[in-house]
PDB file of N, CA, C and O in Angstrom:
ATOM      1  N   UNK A   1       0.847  -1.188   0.000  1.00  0.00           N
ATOM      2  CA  UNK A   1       0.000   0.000   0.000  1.00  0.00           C
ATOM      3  C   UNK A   1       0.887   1.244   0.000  1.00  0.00           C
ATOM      4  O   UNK A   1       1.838   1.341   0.775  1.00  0.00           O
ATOM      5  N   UNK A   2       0.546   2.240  -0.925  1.00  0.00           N
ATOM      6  CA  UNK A   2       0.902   3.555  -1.122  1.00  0.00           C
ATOM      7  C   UNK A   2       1.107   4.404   0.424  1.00  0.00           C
ATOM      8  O   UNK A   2       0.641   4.033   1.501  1.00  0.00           O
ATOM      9  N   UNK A   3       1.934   5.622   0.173  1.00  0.00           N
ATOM     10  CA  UNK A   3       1.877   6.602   1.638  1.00  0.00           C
ATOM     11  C   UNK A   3       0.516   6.738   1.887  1.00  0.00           C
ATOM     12  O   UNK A   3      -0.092   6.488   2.928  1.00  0.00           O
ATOM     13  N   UNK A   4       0.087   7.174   0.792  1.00  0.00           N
ATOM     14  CA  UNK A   4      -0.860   8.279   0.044  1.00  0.00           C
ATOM     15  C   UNK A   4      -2.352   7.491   0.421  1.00  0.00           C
ATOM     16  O   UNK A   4      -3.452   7.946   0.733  1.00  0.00           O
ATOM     17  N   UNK A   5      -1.799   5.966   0.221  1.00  0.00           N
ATOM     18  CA  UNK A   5      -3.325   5.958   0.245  1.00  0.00           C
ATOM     19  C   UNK A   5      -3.736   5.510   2.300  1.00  0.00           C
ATOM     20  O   UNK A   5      -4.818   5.659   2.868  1.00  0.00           O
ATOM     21  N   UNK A   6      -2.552   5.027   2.840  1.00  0.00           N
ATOM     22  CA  UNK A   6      -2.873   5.072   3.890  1.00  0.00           C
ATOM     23  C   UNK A   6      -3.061   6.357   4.661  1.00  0.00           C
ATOM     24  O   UNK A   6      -3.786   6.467   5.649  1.00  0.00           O
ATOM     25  N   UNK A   7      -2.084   7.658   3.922  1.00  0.00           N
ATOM     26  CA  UNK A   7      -3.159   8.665   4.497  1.00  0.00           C
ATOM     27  C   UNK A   7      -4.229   8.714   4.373  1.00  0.00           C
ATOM     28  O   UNK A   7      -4.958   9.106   5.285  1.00  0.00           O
ATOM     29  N   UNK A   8      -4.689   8.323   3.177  1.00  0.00           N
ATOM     30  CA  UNK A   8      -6.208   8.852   2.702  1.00  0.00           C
ATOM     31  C   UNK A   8      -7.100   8.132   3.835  1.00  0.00           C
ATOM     32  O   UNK A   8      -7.966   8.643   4.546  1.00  0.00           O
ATOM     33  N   UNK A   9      -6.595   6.658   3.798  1.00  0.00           N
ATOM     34  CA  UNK A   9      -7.526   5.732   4.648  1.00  0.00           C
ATOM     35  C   UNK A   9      -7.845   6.412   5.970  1.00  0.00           C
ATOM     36  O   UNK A   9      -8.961   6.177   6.432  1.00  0.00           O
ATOM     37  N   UNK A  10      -6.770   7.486   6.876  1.00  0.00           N
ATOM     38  CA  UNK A  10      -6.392   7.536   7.871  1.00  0.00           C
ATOM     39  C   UNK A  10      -7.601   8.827   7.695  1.00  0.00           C
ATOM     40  O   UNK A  10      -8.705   9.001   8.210  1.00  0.00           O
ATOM     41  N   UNK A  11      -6.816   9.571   6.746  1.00  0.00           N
ATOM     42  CA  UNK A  11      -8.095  10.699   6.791  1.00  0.00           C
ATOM     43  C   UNK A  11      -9.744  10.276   6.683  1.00  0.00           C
ATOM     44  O   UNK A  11     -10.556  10.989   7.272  1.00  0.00           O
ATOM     45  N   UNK A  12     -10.156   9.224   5.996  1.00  0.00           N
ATOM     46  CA  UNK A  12     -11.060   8.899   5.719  1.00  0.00           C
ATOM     47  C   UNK A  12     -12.209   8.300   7.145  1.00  0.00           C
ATOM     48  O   UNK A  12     -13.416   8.057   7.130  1.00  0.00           O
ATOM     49  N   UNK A  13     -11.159   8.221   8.293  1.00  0.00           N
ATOM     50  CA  UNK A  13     -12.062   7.890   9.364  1.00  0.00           C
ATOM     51  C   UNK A  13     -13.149   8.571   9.736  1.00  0.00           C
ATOM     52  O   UNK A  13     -14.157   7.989  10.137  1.00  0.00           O
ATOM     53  N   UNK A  14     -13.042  10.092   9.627  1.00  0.00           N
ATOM     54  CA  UNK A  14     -14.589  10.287   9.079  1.00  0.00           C
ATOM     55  C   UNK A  14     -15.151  10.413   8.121  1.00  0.00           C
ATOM     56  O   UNK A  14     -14.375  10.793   7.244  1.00  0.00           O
ATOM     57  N   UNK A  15     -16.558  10.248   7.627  1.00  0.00           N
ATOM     58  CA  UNK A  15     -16.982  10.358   6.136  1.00  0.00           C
ATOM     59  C   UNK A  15     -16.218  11.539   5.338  1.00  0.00           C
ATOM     60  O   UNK A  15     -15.900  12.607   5.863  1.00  0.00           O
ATOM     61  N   UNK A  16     -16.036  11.283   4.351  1.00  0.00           N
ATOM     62  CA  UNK A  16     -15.396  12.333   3.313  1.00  0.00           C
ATOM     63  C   UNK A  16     -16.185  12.714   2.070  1.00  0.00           C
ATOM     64  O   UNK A  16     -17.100  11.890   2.052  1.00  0.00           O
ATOM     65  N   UNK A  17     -16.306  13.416   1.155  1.00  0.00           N
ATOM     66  CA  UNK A  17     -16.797  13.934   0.541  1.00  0.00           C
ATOM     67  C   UNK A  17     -15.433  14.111  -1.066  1.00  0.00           C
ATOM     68  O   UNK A  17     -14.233  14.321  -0.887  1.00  0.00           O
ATOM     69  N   UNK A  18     -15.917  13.995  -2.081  1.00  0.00           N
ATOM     70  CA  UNK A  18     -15.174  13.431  -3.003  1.00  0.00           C
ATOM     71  C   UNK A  18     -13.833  15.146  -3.138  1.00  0.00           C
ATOM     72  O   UNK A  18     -12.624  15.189  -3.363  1.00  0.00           O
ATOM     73  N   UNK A  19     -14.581  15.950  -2.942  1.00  0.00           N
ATOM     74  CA  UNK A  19     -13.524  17.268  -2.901  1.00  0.00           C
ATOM     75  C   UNK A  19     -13.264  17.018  -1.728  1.00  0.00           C
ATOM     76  O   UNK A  19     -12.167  16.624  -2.125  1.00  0.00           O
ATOM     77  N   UNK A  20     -13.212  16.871  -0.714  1.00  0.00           N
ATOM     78  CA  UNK A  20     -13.025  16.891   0.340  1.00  0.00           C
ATOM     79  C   UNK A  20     -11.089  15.750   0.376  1.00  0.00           C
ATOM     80  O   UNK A  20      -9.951  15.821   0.840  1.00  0.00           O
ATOM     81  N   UNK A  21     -11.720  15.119  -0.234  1.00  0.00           N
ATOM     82  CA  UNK A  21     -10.532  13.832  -0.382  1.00  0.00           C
ATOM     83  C   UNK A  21      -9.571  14.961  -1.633  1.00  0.00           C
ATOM     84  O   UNK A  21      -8.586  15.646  -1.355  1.00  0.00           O
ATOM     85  N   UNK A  22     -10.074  14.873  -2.638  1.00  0.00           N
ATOM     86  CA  UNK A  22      -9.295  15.606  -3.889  1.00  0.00           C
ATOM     87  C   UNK A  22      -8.346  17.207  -3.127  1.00  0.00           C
ATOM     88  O   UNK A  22      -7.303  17.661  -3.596  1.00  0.00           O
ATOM     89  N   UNK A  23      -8.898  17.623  -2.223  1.00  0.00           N
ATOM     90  CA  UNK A  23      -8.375  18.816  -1.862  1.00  0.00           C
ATOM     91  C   UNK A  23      -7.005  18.652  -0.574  1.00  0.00           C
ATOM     92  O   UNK A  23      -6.176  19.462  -0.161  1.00  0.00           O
ATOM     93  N   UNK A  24      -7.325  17.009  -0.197  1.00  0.00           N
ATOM     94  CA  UNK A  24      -6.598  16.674   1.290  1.00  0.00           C
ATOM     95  C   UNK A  24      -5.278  16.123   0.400  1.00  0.00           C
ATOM     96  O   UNK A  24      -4.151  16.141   0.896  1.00  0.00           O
ATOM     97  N   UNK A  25      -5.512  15.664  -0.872  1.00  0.00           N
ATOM     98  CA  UNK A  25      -4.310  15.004  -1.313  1.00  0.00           C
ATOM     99  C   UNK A  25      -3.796  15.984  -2.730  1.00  0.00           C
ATOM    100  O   UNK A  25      -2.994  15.798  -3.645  1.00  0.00           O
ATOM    101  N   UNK A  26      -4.586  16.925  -2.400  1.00  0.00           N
ATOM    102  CA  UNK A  26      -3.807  18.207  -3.366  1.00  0.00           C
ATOM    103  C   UNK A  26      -3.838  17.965  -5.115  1.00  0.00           C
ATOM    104  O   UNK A  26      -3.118  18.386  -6.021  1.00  0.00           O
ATOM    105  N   UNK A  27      -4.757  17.285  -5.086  1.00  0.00           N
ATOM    106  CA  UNK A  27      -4.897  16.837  -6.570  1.00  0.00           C
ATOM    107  C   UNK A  27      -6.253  17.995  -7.217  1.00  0.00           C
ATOM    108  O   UNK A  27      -7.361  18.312  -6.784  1.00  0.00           O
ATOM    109  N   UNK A  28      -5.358  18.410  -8.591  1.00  0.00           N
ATOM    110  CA  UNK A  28      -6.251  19.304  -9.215  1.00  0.00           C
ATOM    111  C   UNK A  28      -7.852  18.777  -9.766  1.00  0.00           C
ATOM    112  O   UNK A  28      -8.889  19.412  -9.570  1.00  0.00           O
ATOM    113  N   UNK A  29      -7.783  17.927 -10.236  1.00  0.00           N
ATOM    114  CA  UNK A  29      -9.582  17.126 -10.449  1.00  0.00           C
ATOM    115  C   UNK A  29      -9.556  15.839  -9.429  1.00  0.00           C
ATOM    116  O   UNK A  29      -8.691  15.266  -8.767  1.00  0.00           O
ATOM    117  N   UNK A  30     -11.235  15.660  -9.699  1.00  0.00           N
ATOM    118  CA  UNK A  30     -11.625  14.758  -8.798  1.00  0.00           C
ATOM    119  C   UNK A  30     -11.935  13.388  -9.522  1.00  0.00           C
ATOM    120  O   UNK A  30     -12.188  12.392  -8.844  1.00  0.00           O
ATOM    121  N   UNK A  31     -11.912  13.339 -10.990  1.00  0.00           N
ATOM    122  CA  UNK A  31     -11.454  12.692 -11.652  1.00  0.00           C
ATOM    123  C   UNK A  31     -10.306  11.446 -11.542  1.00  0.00           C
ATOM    124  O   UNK A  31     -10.414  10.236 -11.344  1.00  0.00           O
ATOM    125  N   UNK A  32      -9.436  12.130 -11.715  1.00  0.00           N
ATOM    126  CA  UNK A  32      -8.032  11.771 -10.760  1.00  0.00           C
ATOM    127  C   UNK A  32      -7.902  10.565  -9.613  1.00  0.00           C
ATOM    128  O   UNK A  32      -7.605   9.373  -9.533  1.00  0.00           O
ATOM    129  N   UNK A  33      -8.376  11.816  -8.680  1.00  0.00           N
ATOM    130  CA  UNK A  33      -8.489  10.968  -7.196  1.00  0.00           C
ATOM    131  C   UNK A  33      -9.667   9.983  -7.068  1.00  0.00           C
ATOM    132  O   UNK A  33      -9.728   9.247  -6.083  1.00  0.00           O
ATOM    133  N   UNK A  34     -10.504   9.950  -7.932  1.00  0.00           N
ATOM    134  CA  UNK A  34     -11.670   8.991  -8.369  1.00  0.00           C
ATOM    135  C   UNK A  34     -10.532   7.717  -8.582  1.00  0.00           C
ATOM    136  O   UNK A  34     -10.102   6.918  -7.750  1.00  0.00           O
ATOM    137  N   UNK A  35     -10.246   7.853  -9.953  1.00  0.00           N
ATOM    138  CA  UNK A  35      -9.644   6.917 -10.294  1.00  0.00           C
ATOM    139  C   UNK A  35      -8.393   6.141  -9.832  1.00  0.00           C
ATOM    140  O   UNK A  35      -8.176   4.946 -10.031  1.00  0.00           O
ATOM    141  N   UNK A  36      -7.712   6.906  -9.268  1.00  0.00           N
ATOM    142  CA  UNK A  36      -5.971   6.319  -9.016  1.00  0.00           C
ATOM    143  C   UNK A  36      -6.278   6.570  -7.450  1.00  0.00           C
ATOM    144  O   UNK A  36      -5.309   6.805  -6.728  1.00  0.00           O
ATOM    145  N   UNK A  37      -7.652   6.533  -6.848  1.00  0.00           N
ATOM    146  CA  UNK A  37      -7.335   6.347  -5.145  1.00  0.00           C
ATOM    147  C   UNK A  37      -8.456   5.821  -4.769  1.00  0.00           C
ATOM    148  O   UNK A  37      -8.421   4.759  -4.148  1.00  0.00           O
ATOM    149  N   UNK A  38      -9.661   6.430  -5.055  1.00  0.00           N
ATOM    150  CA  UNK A  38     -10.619   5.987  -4.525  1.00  0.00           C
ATOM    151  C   UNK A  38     -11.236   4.666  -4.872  1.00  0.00           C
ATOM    152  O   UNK A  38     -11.589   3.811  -4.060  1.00  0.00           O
ATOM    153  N   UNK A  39     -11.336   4.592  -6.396  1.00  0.00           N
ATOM    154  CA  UNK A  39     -11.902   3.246  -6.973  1.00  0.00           C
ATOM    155  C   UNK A  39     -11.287   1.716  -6.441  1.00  0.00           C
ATOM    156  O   UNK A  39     -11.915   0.670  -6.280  1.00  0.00           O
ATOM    157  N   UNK A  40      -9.434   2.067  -6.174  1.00  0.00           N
ATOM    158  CA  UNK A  40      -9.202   1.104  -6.011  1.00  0.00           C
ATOM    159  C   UNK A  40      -9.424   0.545  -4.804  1.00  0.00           C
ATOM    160  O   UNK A  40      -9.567  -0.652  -4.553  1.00  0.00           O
ATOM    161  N   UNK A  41      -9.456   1.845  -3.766  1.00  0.00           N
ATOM    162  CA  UNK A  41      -9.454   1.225  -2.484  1.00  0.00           C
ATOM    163  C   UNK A  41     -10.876   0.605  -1.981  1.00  0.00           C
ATOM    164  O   UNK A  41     -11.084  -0.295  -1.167  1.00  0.00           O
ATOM    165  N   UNK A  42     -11.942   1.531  -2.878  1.00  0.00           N
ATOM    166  CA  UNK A  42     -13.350   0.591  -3.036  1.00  0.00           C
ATOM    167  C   UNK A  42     -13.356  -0.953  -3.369  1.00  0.00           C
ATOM    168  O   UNK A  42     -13.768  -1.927  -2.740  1.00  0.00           O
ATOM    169  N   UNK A  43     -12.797  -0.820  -4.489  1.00  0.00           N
ATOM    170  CA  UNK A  43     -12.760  -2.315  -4.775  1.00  0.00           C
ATOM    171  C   UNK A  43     -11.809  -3.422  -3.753  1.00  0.00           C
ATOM    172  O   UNK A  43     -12.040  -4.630  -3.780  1.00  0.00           O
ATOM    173  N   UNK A  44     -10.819  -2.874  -2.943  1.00  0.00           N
ATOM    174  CA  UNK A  44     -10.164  -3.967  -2.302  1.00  0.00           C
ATOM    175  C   UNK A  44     -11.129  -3.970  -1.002  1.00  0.00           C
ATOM    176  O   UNK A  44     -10.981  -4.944  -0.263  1.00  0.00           O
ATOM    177  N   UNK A  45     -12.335  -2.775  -0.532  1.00  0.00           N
ATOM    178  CA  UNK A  45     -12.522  -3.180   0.685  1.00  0.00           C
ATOM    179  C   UNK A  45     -12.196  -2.285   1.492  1.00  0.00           C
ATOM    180  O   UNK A  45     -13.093  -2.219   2.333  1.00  0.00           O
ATOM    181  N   UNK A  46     -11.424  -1.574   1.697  1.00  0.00           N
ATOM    182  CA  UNK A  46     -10.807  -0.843   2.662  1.00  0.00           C
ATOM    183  C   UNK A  46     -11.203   0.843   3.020  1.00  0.00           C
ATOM    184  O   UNK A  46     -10.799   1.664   3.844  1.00  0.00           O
ATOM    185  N   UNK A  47     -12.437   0.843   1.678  1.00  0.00           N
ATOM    186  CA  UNK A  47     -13.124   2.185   1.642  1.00  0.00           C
ATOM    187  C   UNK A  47     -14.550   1.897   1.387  1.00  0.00           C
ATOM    188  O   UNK A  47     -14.991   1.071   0.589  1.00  0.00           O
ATOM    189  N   UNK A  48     -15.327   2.819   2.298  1.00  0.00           N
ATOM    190  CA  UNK A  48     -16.854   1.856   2.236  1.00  0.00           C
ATOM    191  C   UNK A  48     -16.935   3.524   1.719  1.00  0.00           C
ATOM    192  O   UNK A  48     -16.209   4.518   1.764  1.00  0.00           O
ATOM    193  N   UNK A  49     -19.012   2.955   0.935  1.00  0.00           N
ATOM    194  CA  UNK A  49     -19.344   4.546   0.563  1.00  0.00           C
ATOM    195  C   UNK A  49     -20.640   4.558   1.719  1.00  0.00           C
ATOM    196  O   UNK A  49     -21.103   3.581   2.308  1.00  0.00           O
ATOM    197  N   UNK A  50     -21.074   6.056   1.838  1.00  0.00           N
ATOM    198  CA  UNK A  50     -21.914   5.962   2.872  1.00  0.00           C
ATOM    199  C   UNK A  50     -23.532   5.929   2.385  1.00  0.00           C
ATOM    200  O   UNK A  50     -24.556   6.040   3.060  1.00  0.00           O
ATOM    201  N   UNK A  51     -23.345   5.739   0.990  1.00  0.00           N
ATOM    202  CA  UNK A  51     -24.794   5.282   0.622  1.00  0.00           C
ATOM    203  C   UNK A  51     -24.572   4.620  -0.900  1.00  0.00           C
ATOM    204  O   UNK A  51     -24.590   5.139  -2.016  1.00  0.00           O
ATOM    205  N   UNK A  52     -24.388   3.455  -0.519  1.00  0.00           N
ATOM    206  CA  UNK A  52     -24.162   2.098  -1.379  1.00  0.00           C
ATOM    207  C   UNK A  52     -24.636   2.153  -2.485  1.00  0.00           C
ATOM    208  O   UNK A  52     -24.080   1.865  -3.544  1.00  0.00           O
ATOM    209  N   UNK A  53     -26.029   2.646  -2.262  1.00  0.00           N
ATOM    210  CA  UNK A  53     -27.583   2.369  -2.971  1.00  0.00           C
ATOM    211  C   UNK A  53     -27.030   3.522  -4.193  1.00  0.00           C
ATOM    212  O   UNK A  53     -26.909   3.030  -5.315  1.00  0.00           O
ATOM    213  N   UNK A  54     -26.743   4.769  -4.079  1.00  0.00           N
ATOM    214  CA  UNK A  54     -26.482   5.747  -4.650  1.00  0.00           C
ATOM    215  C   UNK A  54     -25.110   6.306  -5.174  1.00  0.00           C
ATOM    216  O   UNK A  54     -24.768   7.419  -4.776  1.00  0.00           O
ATOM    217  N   UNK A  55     -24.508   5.789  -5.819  1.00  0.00           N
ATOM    218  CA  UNK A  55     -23.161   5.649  -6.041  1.00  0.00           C
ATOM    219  C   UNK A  55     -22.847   7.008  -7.306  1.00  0.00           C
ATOM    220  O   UNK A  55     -21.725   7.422  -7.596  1.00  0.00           O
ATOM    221  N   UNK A  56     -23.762   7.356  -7.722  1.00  0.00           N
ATOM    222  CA  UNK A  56     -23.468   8.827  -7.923  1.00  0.00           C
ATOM    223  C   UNK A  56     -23.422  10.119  -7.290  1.00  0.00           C
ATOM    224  O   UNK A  56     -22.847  11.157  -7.618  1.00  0.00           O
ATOM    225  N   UNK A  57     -24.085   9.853  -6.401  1.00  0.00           N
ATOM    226  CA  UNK A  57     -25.071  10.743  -5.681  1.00  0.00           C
ATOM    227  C   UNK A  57     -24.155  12.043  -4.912  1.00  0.00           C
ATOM    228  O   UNK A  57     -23.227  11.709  -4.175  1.00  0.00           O
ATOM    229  N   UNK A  58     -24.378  13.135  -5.062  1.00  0.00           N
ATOM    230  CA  UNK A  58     -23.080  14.437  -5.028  1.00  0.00           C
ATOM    231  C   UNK A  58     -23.092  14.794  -3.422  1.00  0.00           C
ATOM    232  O   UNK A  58     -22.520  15.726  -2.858  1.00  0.00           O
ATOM    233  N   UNK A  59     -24.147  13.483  -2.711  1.00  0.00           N
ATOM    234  CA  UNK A  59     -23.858  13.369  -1.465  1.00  0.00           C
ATOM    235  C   UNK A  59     -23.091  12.577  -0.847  1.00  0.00           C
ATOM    236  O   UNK A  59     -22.694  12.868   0.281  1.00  0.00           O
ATOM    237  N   UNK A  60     -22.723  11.390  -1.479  1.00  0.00           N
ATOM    238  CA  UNK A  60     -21.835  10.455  -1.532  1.00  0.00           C
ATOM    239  C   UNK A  60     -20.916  10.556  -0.655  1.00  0.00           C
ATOM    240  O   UNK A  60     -20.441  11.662  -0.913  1.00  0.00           O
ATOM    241  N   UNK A  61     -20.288  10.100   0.300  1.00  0.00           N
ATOM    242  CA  UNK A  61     -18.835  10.254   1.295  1.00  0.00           C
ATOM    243  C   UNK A  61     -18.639   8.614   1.566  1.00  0.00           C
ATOM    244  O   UNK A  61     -19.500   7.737   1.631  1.00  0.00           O
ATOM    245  N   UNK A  62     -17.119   8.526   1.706  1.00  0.00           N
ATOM    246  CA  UNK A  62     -16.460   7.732   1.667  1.00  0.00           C
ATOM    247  C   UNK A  62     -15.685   7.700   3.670  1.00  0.00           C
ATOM    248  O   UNK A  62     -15.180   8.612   4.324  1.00  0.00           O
ATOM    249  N   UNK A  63     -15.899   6.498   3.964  1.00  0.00           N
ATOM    250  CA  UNK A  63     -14.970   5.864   5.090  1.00  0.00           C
ATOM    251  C   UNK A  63     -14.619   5.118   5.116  1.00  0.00           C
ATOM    252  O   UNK A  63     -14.962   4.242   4.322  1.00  0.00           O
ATOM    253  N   UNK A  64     -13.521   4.887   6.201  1.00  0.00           N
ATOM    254  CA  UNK A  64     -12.326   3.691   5.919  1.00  0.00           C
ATOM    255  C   UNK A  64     -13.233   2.600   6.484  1.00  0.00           C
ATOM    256  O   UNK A  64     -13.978   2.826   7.438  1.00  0.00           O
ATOM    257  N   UNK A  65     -13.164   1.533   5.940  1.00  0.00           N
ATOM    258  CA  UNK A  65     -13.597   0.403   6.197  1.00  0.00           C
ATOM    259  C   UNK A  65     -13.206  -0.289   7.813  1.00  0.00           C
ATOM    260  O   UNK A  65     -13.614  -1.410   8.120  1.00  0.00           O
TER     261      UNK A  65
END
């Protein structure tokens, strides 16, 4: 595992919000941090979303598993 993403995980102990994450790891789009942080750590498990059901949804926040 990355620095980066165990910060993120670390930051992520409370719900986060997709700028919220994009702005903590200094990345210019959320695009980006979608792809090369968040997706993966979704998929291994280690990042839950806080409404499953709604996976677009611009309310969406992310915590560490």
């Amino acid at each position: 595992m990355l620095q980066d993403e165990k910060d993120l995980l670390n930051f992520c102990r409370v719900p986060r919000s997709r700028k919220e994450i994009k702005e903590h790891l200094g990345i210019s789009t959320v695009f980006y941090v979608m792809q090369h942080y968040v997706q993966p750590l979704l998929e291994s498990g280690e990042l839950k979303m806080t409404m499953p059901d709604k996976t677009k949804s611009r309310n969406q926040k992310y915590v560490s598993a």
